[in-house]
N, C-alpha and C positions, 0 to 999 in steps of 0.2 A: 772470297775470290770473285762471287758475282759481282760484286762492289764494283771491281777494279772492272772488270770485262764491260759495266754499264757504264761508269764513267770514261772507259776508253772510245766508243759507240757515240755517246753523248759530243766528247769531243771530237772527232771528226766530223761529226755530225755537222757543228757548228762551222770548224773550220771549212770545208766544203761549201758551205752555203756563202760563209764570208770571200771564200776565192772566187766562187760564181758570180757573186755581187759584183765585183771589184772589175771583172775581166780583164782587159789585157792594160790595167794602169797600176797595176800590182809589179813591183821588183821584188824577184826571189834571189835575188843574184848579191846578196851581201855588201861588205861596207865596200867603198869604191875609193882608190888610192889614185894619186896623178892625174892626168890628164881625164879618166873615167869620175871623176870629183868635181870638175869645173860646172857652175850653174852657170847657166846663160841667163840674162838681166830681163827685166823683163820688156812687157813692148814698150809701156808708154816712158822708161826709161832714156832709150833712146831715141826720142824725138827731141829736135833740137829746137831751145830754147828762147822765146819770142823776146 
């Protein structure tokens, strides 16, 4: 039963630190359908062509 109560500690532990890390460029907000799906291209993309 410690087992489980250590490894549950352990992993948040981690997680925690990985969301710290990340700050606000982390999406917790799941898969995204329609219009919330569109990538925008990137910059040097659209620069038009000599």
């Amino acid at each position: 039963m410690w087992k489980i109560i250590v490894g549950f500690v352990i992993f948040a532990a981690v997680a925690l630190f990985i969301i710290s890390k990340a700050g606000d460029k982390i999406d917790m907000s799941g898969e995204k359908h329609g219009a919330d799906a569109l990538h925008t291209p990137a910059d040097g993309a659209s620069a038009p062509a000599k």
